[in-house]
ChimeraX commands (.cxc) that place a marker at each C-alpha (Angstrom):
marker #1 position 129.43,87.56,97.19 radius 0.5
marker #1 position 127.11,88.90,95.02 radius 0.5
marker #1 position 124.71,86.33,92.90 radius 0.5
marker #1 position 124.77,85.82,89.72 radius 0.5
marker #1 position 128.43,86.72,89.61 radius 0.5
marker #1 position 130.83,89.39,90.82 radius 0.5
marker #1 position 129.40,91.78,88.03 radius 0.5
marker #1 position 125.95,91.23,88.58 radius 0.5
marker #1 position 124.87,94.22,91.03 radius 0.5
marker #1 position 127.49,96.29,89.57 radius 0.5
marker #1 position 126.74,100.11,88.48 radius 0.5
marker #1 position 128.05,103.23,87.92 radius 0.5
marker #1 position 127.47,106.89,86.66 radius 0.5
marker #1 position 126.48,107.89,83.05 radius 0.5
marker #1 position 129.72,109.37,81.89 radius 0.5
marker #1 position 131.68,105.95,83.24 radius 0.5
marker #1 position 133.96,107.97,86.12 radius 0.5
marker #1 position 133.13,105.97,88.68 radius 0.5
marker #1 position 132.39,102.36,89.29 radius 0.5
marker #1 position 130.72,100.58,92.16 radius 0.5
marker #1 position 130.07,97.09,93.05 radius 0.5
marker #1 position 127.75,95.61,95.55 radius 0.5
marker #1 position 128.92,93.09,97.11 radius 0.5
marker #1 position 125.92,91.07,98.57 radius 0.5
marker #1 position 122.26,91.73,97.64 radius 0.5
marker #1 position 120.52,94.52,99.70 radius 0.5
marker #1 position 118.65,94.46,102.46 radius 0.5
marker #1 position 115.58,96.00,101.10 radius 0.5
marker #1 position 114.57,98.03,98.30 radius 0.5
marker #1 position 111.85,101.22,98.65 radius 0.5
marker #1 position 109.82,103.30,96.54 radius 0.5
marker #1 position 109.31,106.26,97.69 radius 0.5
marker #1 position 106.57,108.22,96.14 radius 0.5
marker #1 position 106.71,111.00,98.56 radius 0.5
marker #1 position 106.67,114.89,97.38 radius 0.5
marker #1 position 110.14,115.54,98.65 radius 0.5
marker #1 position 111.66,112.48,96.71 radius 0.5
marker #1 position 109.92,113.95,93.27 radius 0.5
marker #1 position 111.03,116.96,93.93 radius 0.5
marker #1 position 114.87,115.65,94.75 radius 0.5
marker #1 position 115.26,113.51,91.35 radius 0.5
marker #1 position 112.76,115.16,88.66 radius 0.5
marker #1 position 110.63,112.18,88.50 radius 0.5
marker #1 position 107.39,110.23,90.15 radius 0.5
marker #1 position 109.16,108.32,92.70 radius 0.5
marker #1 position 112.73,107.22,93.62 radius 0.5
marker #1 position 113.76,103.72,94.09 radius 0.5
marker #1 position 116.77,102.89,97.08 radius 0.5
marker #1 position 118.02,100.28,97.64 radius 0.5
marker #1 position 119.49,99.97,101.47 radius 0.5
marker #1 position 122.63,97.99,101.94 radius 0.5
marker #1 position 125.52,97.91,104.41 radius 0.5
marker #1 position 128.29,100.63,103.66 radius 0.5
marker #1 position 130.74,98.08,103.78 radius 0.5
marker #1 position 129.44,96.09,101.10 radius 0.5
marker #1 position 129.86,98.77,98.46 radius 0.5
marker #1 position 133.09,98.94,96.43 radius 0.5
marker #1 position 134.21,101.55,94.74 radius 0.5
marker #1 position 135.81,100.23,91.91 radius 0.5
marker #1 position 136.91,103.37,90.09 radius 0.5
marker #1 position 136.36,107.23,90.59 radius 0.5
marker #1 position 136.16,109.36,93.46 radius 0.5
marker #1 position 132.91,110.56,93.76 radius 0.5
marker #1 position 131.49,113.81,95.56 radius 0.5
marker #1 position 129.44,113.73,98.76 radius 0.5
marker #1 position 126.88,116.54,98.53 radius 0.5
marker #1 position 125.03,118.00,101.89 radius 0.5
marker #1 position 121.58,118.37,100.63 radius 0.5
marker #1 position 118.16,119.59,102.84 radius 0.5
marker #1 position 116.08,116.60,104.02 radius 0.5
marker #1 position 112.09,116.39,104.88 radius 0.5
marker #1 position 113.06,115.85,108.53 radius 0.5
marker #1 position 115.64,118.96,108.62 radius 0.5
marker #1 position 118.54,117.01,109.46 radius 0.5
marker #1 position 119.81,116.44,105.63 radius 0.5
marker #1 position 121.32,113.83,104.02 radius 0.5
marker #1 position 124.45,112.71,101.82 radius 0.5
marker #1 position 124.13,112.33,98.55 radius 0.5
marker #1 position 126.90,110.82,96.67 radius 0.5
marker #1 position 127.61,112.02,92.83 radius 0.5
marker #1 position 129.51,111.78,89.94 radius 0.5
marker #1 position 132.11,114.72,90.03 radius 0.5
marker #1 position 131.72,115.09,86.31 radius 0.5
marker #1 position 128.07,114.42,84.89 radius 0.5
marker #1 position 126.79,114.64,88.92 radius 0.5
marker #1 position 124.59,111.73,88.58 radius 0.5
marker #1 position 123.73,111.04,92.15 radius 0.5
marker #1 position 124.55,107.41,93.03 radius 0.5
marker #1 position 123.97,106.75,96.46 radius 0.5
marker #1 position 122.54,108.28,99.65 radius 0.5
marker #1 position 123.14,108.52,103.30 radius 0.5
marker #1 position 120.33,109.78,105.44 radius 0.5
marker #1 position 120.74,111.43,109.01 radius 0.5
marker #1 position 118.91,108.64,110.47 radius 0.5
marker #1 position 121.09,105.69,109.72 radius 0.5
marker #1 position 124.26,107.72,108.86 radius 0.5
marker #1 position 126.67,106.73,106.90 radius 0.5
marker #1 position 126.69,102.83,107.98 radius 0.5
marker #1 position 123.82,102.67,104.99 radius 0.5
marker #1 position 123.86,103.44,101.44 radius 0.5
marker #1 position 120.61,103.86,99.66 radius 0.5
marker #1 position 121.83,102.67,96.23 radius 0.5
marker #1 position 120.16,104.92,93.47 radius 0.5
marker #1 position 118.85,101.09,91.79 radius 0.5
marker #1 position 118.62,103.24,88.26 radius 0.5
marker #1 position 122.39,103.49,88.51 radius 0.5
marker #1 position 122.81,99.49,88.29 radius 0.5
marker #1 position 123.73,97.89,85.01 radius 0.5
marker #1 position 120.90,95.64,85.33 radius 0.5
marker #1 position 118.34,97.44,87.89 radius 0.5
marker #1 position 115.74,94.84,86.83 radius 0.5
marker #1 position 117.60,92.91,89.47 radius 0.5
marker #1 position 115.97,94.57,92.43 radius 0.5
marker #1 position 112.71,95.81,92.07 radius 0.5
marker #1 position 111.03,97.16,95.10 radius 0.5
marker #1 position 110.26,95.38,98.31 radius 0.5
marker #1 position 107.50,97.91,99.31 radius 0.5
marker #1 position 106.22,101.37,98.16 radius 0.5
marker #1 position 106.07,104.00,100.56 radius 0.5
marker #1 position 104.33,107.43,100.88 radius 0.5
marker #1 position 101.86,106.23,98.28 radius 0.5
marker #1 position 99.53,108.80,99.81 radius 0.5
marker #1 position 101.31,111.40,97.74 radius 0.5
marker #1 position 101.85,109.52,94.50 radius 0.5
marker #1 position 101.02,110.52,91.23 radius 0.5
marker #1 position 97.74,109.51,90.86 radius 0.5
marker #1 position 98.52,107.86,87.14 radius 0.5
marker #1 position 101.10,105.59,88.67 radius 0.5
marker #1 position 99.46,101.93,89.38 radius 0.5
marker #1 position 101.02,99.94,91.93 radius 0.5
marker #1 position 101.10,96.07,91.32 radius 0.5
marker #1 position 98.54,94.40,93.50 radius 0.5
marker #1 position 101.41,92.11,94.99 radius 0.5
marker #1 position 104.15,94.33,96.28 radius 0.5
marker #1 position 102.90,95.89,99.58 radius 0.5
marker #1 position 102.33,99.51,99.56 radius 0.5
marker #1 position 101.74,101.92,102.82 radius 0.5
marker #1 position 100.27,105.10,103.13 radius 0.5
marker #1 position 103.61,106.77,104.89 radius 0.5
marker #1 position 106.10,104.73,106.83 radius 0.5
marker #1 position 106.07,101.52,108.23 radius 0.5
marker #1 position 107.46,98.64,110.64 radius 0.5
marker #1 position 110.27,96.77,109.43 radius 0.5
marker #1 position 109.41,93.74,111.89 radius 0.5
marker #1 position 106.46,93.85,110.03 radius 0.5
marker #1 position 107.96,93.62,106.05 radius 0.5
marker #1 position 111.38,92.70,106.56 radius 0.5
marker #1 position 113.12,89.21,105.79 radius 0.5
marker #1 position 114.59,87.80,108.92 radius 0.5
marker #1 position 117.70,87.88,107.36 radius 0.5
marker #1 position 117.66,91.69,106.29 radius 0.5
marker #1 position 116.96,92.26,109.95 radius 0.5
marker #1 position 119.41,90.48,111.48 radius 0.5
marker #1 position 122.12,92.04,109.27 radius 0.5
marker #1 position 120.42,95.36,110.71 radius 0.5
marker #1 position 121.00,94.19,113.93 radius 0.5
marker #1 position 124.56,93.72,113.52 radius 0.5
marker #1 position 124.70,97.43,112.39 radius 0.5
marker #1 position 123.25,98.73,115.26 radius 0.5
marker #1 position 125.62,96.77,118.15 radius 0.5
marker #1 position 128.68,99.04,116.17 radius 0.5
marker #1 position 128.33,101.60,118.21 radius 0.5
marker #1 position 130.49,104.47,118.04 radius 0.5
marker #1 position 132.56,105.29,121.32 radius 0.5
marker #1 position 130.94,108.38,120.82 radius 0.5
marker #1 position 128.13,107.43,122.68 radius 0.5
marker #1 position 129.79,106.82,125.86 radius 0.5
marker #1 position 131.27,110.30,125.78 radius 0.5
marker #1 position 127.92,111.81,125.24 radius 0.5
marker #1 position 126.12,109.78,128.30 radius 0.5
marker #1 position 129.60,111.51,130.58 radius 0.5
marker #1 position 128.37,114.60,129.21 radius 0.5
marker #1 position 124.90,114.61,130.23 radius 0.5
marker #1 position 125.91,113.61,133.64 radius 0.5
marker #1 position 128.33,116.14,134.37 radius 0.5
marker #1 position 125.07,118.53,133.84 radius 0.5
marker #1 position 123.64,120.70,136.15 radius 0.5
marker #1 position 119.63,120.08,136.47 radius 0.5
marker #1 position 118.76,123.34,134.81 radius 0.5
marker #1 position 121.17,122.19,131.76 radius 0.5
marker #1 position 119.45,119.30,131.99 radius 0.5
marker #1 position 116.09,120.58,132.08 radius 0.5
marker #1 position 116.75,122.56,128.75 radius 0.5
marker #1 position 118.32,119.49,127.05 radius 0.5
marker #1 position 115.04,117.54,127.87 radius 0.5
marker #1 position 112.76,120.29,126.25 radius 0.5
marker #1 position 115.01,120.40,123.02 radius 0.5
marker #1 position 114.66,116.15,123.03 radius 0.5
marker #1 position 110.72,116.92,123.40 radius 0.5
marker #1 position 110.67,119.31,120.77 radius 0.5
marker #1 position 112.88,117.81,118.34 radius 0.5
marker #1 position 110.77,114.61,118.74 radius 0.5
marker #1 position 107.39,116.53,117.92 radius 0.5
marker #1 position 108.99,118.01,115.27 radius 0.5
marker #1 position 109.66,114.90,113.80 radius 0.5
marker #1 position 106.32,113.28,114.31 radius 0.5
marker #1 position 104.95,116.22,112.01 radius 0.5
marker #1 position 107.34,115.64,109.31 radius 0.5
marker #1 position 106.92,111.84,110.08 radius 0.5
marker #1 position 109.92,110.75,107.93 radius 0.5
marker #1 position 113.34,111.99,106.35 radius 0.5
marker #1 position 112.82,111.61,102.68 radius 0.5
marker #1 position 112.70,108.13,101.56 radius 0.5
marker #1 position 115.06,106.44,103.98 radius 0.5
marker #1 position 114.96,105.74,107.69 radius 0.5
marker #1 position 111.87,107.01,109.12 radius 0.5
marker #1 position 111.76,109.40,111.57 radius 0.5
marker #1 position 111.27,107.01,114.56 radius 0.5
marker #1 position 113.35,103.72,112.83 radius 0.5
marker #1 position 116.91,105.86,113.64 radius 0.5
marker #1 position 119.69,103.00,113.75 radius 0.5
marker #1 position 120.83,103.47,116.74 radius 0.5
marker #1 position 119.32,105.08,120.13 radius 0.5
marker link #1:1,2 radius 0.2
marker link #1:2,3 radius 0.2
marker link #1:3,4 radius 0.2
marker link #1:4,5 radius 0.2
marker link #1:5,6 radius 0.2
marker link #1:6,7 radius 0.2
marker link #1:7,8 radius 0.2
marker link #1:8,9 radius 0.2
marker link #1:9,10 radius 0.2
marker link #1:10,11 radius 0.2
marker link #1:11,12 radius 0.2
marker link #1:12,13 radius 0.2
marker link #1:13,14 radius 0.2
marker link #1:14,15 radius 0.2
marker link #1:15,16 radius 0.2
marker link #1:16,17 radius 0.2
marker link #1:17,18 radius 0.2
marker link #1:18,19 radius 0.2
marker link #1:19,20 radius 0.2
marker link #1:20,21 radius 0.2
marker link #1:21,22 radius 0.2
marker link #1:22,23 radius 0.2
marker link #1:23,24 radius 0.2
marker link #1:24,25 radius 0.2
marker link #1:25,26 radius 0.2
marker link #1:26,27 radius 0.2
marker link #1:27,28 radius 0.2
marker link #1:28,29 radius 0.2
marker link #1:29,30 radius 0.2
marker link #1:30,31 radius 0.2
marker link #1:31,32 radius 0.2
marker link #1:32,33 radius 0.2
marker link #1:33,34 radius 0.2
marker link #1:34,35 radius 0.2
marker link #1:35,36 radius 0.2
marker link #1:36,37 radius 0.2
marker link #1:37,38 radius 0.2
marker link #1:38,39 radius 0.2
marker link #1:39,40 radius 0.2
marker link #1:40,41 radius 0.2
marker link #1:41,42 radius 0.2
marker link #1:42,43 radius 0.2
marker link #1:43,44 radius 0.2
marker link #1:44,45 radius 0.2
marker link #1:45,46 radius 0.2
marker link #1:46,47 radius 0.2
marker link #1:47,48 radius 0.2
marker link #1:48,49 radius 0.2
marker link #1:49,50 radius 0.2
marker link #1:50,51 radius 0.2
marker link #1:51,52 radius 0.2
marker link #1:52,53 radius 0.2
marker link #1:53,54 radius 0.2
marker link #1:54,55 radius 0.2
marker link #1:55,56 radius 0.2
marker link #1:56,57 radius 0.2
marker link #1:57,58 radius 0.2
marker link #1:58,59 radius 0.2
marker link #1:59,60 radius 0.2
marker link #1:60,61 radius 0.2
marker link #1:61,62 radius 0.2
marker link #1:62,63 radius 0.2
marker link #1:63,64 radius 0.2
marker link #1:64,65 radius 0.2
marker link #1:65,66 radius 0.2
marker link #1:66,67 radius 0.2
marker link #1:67,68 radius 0.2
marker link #1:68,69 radius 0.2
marker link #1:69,70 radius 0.2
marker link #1:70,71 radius 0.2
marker link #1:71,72 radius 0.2
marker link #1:72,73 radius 0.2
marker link #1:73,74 radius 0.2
marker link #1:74,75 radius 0.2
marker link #1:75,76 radius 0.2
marker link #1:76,77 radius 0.2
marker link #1:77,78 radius 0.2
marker link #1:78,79 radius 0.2
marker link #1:79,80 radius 0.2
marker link #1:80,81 radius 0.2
marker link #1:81,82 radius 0.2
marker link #1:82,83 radius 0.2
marker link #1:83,84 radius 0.2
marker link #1:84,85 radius 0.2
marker link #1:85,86 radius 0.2
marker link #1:86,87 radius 0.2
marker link #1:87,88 radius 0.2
marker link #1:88,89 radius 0.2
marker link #1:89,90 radius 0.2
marker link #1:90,91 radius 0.2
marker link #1:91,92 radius 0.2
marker link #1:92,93 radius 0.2
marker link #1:93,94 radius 0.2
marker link #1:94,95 radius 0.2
marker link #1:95,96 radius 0.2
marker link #1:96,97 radius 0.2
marker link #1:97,98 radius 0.2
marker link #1:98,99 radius 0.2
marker link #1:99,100 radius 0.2
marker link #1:100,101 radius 0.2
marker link #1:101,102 radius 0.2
marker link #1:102,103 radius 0.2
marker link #1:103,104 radius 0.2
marker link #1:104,105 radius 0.2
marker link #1:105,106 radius 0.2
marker link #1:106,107 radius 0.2
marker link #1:107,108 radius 0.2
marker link #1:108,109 radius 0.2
marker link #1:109,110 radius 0.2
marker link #1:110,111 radius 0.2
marker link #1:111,112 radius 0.2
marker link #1:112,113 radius 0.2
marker link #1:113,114 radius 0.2
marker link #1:114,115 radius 0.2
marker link #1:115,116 radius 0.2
marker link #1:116,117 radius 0.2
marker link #1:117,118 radius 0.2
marker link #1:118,119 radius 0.2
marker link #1:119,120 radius 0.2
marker link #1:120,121 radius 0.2
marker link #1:121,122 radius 0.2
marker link #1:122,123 radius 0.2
marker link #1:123,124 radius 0.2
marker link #1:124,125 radius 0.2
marker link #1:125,126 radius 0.2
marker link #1:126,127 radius 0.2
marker link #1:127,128 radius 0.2
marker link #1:128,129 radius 0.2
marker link #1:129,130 radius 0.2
marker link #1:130,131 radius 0.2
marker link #1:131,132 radius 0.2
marker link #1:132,133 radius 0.2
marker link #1:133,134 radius 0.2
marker link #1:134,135 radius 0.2
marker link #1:135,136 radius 0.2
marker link #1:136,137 radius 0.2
marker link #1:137,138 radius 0.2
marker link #1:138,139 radius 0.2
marker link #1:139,140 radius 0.2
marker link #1:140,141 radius 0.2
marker link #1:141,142 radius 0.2
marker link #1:142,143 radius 0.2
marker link #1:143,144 radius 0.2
marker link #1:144,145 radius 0.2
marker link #1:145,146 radius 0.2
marker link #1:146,147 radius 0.2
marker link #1:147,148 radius 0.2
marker link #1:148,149 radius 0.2
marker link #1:149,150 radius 0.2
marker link #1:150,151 radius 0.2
marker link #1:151,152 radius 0.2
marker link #1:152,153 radius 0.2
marker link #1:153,154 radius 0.2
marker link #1:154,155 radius 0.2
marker link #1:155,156 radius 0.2
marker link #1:156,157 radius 0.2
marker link #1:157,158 radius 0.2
marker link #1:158,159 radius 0.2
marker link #1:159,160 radius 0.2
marker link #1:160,161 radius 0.2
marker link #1:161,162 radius 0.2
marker link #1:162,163 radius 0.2
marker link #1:163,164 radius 0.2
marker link #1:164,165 radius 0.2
marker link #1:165,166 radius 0.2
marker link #1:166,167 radius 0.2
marker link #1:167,168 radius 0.2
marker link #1:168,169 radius 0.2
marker link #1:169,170 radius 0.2
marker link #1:170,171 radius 0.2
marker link #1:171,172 radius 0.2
marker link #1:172,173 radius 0.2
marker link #1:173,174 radius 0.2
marker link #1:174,175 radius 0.2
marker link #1:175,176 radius 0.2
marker link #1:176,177 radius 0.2
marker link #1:177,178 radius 0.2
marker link #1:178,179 radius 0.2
marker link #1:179,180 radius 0.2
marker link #1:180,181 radius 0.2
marker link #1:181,182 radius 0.2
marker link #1:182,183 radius 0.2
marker link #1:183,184 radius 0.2
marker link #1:184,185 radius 0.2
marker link #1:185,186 radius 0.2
marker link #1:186,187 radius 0.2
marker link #1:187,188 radius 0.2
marker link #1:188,189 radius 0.2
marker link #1:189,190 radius 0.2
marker link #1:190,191 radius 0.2
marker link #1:191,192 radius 0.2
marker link #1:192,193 radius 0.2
marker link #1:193,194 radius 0.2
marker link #1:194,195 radius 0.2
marker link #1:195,196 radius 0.2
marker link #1:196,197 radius 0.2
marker link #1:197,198 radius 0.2
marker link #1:198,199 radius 0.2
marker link #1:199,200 radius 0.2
marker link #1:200,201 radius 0.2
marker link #1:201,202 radius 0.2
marker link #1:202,203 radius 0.2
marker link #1:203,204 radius 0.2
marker link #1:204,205 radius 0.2
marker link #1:205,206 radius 0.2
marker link #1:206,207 radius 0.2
marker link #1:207,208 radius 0.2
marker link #1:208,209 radius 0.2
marker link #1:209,210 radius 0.2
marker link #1:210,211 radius 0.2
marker link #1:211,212 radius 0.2
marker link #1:212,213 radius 0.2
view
Protein backbone atom coordinates (compact mmCIF):
# COMPACT_ATOMS: atom_id res chain seq x y z
CA UNK A 1 0.00 0.00 0.00
CA UNK A 2 1.01 3.27 -0.44
CA UNK A 3 1.97 5.48 2.89
CA UNK A 4 0.35 7.99 4.07
CA UNK A 5 -2.87 6.63 2.65
CA UNK A 6 -4.27 5.22 -0.58
CA UNK A 7 -4.32 8.88 -2.03
CA UNK A 8 -1.07 9.87 -1.07
CA UNK A 9 1.17 9.12 -4.32
CA UNK A 10 -1.75 9.69 -6.40
CA UNK A 11 -1.52 12.00 -9.72
CA UNK A 12 -2.83 12.70 -12.80
CA UNK A 13 -2.83 15.03 -15.96
CA UNK A 14 -3.70 18.81 -15.96
CA UNK A 15 -7.04 18.68 -17.64
CA UNK A 16 -8.20 15.71 -14.97
CA UNK A 17 -8.71 12.76 -17.91
CA UNK A 18 -6.80 10.45 -16.43
CA UNK A 19 -5.97 9.30 -12.97
CA UNK A 20 -3.17 7.17 -11.62
CA UNK A 21 -2.27 5.78 -8.36
CA UNK A 22 0.93 4.35 -7.11
CA UNK A 23 0.58 1.81 -5.22
CA UNK A 24 3.85 1.42 -3.12
CA UNK A 25 6.60 4.08 -2.97
CA UNK A 26 9.22 3.92 -5.82
CA UNK A 27 12.20 2.44 -6.08
CA UNK A 28 14.25 5.42 -6.77
CA UNK A 29 13.82 8.81 -7.94
CA UNK A 30 16.47 10.64 -10.65
CA UNK A 31 17.27 13.93 -11.86
CA UNK A 32 18.38 13.99 -14.88
CA UNK A 33 20.07 17.11 -15.99
CA UNK A 34 21.22 15.75 -19.21
CA UNK A 35 20.81 17.82 -22.69
CA UNK A 36 18.42 15.32 -24.16
CA UNK A 37 16.05 15.42 -21.02
CA UNK A 38 15.92 19.52 -21.40
CA UNK A 39 15.38 19.27 -24.62
CA UNK A 40 12.40 16.43 -24.15
CA UNK A 41 10.32 18.54 -21.40
CA UNK A 42 11.23 22.42 -22.00
CA UNK A 43 12.92 22.73 -18.76
CA UNK A 44 16.48 22.32 -16.73
CA UNK A 45 16.13 18.83 -15.74
CA UNK A 46 13.43 16.10 -15.45
CA UNK A 47 12.66 14.28 -12.35
CA UNK A 48 11.47 10.13 -12.70
CA UNK A 49 10.57 8.37 -10.52
CA UNK A 50 11.16 4.37 -11.29
CA UNK A 51 8.59 1.98 -10.00
CA UNK A 52 7.28 -1.46 -10.93
CA UNK A 53 4.58 -1.38 -13.83
CA UNK A 54 2.43 -3.31 -11.79
CA UNK A 55 2.19 -0.98 -9.08
CA UNK A 56 0.61 1.77 -11.14
CA UNK A 57 -3.19 2.03 -11.36
CA UNK A 58 -4.91 3.64 -13.69
CA UNK A 59 -7.73 4.93 -12.04
CA UNK A 60 -9.48 6.80 -14.84
CA UNK A 61 -8.63 7.68 -18.57
CA UNK A 62 -6.99 5.93 -21.23
CA UNK A 63 -3.97 7.52 -21.92
CA UNK A 64 -1.75 7.53 -25.22
CA UNK A 65 1.61 5.77 -25.53
CA UNK A 66 3.82 7.92 -27.77
CA UNK A 67 7.12 6.34 -29.62
CA UNK A 68 9.52 9.10 -29.15
CA UNK A 69 13.62 9.16 -30.26
CA UNK A 70 15.91 8.32 -27.31
CA UNK A 71 19.81 9.39 -26.66
CA UNK A 72 20.74 5.71 -27.11
CA UNK A 73 18.63 5.28 -30.53
CA UNK A 74 16.45 2.70 -29.31
CA UNK A 75 13.45 5.18 -28.11
CA UNK A 76 11.26 5.13 -25.49
CA UNK A 77 7.42 5.23 -24.43
CA UNK A 78 6.08 8.04 -23.28
CA UNK A 79 2.70 7.92 -21.86
CA UNK A 80 0.24 11.15 -22.27
CA UNK A 81 -2.84 12.64 -21.72
CA UNK A 82 -4.97 12.15 -24.97
CA UNK A 83 -6.43 15.58 -24.45
CA UNK A 84 -3.98 18.29 -22.90
CA UNK A 85 -0.88 15.54 -23.80
CA UNK A 86 0.78 16.07 -20.57
CA UNK A 87 3.26 13.27 -20.56
CA UNK A 88 2.85 11.16 -17.39
CA UNK A 89 5.02 8.36 -17.42
CA UNK A 90 7.88 6.75 -19.38
CA UNK A 91 9.15 3.45 -20.51
CA UNK A 92 12.69 3.30 -21.75
CA UNK A 93 14.14 0.55 -24.19
CA UNK A 94 16.36 -0.59 -21.54
CA UNK A 95 13.99 -1.78 -18.88
CA UNK A 96 10.87 -1.97 -21.15
CA UNK A 97 7.79 -1.70 -20.14
CA UNK A 98 8.17 -3.68 -16.64
CA UNK A 99 9.20 0.13 -15.36
CA UNK A 100 7.45 3.31 -15.32
CA UNK A 101 9.42 6.43 -14.81
CA UNK A 102 6.64 8.43 -13.11
CA UNK A 103 6.82 12.15 -14.40
CA UNK A 104 7.01 13.14 -10.13
CA UNK A 105 5.55 16.81 -11.38
CA UNK A 106 2.40 14.91 -12.28
CA UNK A 107 1.79 13.82 -8.45
CA UNK A 108 -0.67 15.72 -6.33
CA UNK A 109 1.88 16.16 -3.78
CA UNK A 110 5.43 15.68 -5.67
CA UNK A 111 7.08 17.07 -2.52
CA UNK A 112 6.70 13.46 -1.54
CA UNK A 113 9.63 12.17 -3.54
CA UNK A 114 12.32 14.33 -4.13
CA UNK A 115 15.32 12.91 -5.83
CA UNK A 116 17.50 10.08 -4.71
CA UNK A 117 20.48 11.20 -6.92
CA UNK A 118 21.14 13.70 -9.79
CA UNK A 119 22.54 12.46 -12.83
CA UNK A 120 24.31 13.93 -15.91
CA UNK A 121 25.16 16.95 -13.79
CA UNK A 122 28.02 17.44 -16.23
CA UNK A 123 25.53 19.06 -18.56
CA UNK A 124 23.42 21.04 -16.12
CA UNK A 125 22.57 24.44 -16.22
CA UNK A 126 25.21 26.01 -14.65
CA UNK A 127 22.66 28.34 -12.36
CA UNK A 128 21.08 25.23 -10.93
CA UNK A 129 22.75 24.40 -7.30
CA UNK A 130 22.57 20.98 -6.20
CA UNK A 131 22.08 20.42 -2.36
CA UNK A 132 25.32 19.32 -0.82
CA UNK A 133 23.48 16.11 0.59
CA UNK A 134 21.80 14.35 -2.26
CA UNK A 135 24.56 12.57 -4.30
CA UNK A 136 25.16 13.83 -7.68
CA UNK A 137 27.35 12.01 -10.63
CA UNK A 138 28.88 13.29 -13.52
CA UNK A 139 26.88 10.71 -16.06
CA UNK A 140 25.60 7.37 -14.92
CA UNK A 141 26.21 5.33 -12.14
CA UNK A 142 26.09 1.87 -10.12
CA UNK A 143 22.99 1.07 -8.51
CA UNK A 144 24.84 -1.42 -5.99
CA UNK A 145 26.51 1.55 -5.22
CA UNK A 146 23.25 4.15 -4.36
CA UNK A 147 20.49 1.88 -4.14
CA UNK A 148 18.48 0.77 -0.88
CA UNK A 149 18.69 -2.93 -0.46
CA UNK A 150 15.21 -3.04 -0.68
CA UNK A 151 14.85 -1.09 -4.10
CA UNK A 152 17.27 -3.69 -5.35
CA UNK A 153 15.83 -6.60 -4.37
CA UNK A 154 12.44 -5.58 -5.82
CA UNK A 155 14.73 -5.09 -9.05
CA UNK A 156 15.77 -8.40 -8.73
CA UNK A 157 12.45 -9.84 -8.76
CA UNK A 158 11.89 -7.94 -12.10
CA UNK A 159 14.60 -9.33 -13.75
CA UNK A 160 13.89 -13.40 -12.89
CA UNK A 161 10.33 -12.54 -15.12
CA UNK A 162 11.71 -13.40 -17.98
CA UNK A 163 9.84 -13.49 -21.05
CA UNK A 164 9.68 -16.99 -22.89
CA UNK A 165 10.94 -14.98 -25.50
CA UNK A 166 14.27 -15.50 -24.55
CA UNK A 167 14.36 -19.11 -24.93
CA UNK A 168 13.14 -18.79 -28.50
CA UNK A 169 15.85 -16.37 -29.30
CA UNK A 170 18.85 -18.66 -27.73
CA UNK A 171 16.99 -21.74 -30.46
CA UNK A 172 17.49 -19.17 -32.93
CA UNK A 173 21.02 -18.41 -32.61
CA UNK A 174 21.78 -22.03 -32.56
CA UNK A 175 20.10 -23.09 -35.54
CA UNK A 176 22.76 -20.47 -37.20
CA UNK A 177 25.21 -21.17 -39.58
CA UNK A 178 28.84 -19.75 -38.41
CA UNK A 179 28.89 -17.06 -41.04
CA UNK A 180 25.25 -15.92 -39.64
CA UNK A 181 26.78 -16.10 -36.64
CA UNK A 182 29.79 -14.26 -37.35
CA UNK A 183 27.64 -11.23 -38.63
CA UNK A 184 25.35 -11.35 -35.54
CA UNK A 185 28.54 -11.05 -33.32
CA UNK A 186 29.82 -7.89 -35.24
CA UNK A 187 26.28 -6.17 -35.00
CA UNK A 188 26.46 -7.17 -30.86
CA UNK A 189 30.10 -5.45 -31.05
CA UNK A 190 28.92 -2.56 -32.76
CA UNK A 191 25.76 -1.94 -31.13
CA UNK A 192 27.69 -2.17 -27.80
CA UNK A 193 30.30 0.61 -28.93
CA UNK A 194 27.65 2.51 -30.02
CA UNK A 195 26.25 2.60 -26.81
CA UNK A 196 29.35 3.28 -24.84
CA UNK A 197 29.51 6.65 -26.93
CA UNK A 198 26.09 7.65 -26.16
CA UNK A 199 26.71 6.17 -22.61
CA UNK A 200 23.01 6.30 -21.56
CA UNK A 201 19.30 6.38 -22.96
CA UNK A 202 17.94 9.61 -21.70
CA UNK A 203 17.38 9.67 -18.08
CA UNK A 204 16.46 6.07 -17.36
CA UNK A 205 18.34 2.80 -17.50
CA UNK A 206 21.77 3.37 -18.54
CA UNK A 207 23.14 2.01 -21.37
CA UNK A 208 24.97 -0.93 -19.65
CA UNK A 209 22.19 -1.34 -16.43
CA UNK A 210 19.56 -3.09 -19.24
CA UNK A 211 17.11 -5.25 -16.96
CA UNK A 212 17.59 -8.18 -18.25
CA UNK A 213 20.62 -9.89 -20.31
Amino acid sequence: MAEKGDEALQGGCACGAVRYRMTTRPMFVHCCHCRWCQRETGASFALNAMIEADRVVLLRGAPDTVNTPSASGKGQKIVRCPTCRVALWSHYAGAGDAICFMRVGTLDNPDLLPPDIHIFTSSKQPWVILPPDVPAVPEYYRRDDYWPEESLARRRALRGRRPAGDTTARKRYHSLSDVERKAAASDATEAMRRARDRRHDGCGEGSGHRLVG
